[in-house]
C-alpha positions in Angstrom: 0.0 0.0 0.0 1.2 3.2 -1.1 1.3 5.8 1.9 1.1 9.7 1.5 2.3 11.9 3.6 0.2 15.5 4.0 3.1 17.5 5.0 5.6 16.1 2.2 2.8 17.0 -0.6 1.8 20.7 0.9 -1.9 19.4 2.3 -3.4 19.3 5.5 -4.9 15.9 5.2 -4.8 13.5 3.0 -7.5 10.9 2.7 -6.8 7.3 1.0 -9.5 5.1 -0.4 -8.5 2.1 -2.2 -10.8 1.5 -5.2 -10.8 -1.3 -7.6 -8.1 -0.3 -10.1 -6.5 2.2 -8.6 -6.0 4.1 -5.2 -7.7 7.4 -4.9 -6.5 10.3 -2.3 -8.3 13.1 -1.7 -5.8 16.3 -0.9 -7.5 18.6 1.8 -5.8 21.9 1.4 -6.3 25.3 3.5 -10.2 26.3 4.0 -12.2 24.8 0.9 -9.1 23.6 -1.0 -9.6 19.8 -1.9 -7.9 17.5 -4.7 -8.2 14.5 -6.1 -5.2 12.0 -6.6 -5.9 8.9 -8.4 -2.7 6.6 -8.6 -2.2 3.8 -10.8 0.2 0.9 -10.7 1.0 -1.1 -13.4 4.5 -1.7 -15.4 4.9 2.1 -14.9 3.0 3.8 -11.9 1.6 6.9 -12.6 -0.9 9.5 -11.4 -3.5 12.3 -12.0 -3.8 14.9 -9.3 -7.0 17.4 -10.6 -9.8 19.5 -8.6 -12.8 17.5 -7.7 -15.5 16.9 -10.5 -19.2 16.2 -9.9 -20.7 12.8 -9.8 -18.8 9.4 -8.5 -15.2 9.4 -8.7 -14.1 6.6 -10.1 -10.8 5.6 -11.8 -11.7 5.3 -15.3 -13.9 8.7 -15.4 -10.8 10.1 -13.9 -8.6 9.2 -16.8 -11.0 10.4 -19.3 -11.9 13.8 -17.8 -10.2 16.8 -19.4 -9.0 18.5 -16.0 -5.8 17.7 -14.1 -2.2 16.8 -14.9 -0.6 13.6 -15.1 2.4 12.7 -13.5 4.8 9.2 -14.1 7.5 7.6 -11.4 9.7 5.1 -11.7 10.0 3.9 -7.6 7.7 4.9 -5.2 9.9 7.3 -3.2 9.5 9.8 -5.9 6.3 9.8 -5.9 5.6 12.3 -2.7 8.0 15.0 -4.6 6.2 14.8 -7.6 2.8 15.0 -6.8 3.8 18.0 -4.6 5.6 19.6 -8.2 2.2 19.0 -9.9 0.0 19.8 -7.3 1.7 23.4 -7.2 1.4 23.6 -10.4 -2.6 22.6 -10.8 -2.7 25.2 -7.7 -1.6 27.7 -10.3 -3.7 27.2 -13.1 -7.1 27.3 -10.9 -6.0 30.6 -8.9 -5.6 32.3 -12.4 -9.1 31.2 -13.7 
């Protein structure tokens, strides 16, 4: 089981529900702020961080929805700094809009 750590990704809490075909964290952030994190494992383990969208989340509609940014690792101790570098980065984009 892949463990995250809030103060290593730049959250408050993070929340871990293991769904069928992939793992699914949801970022809490200051106030409102929330994300979603779905990882999946495979030959290569990658992941989608992206704000919350209505309806069930799921990790197929996750993969097919236009929002978020994908990120890839290649061990699992990479994995904390580069959802943090993403996260920052989505944290951007939505603060501009």
């Amino acid at each position: 089981m892949v463990e995250l750590k809030a103060e290593e990704v730049g959250v408050k809490k993070v929340i871990h529900n293991s769904l069928d075909d992939c793992d699914l964290f949801v970022l809490k952030g200051e106030g409102e702020e929330e994300y979603l994190l779905f990882l999946y494992k495979g030959k290569v383990t990658y992941f989608k961080v992206m704000p919350p969208f209505p309806g069930r989340w799921d990790c197929y509609d996750a993969l097919y929805s236009p929002w978020g940014l994908y990120g890839f690792v290649f061990n699992e101790t990479q994995l904390s700094a580069k959802v943090k570098e993403k996260l920052e980065e989505l944290r951007r984009v939505v603060k501009g809009l």
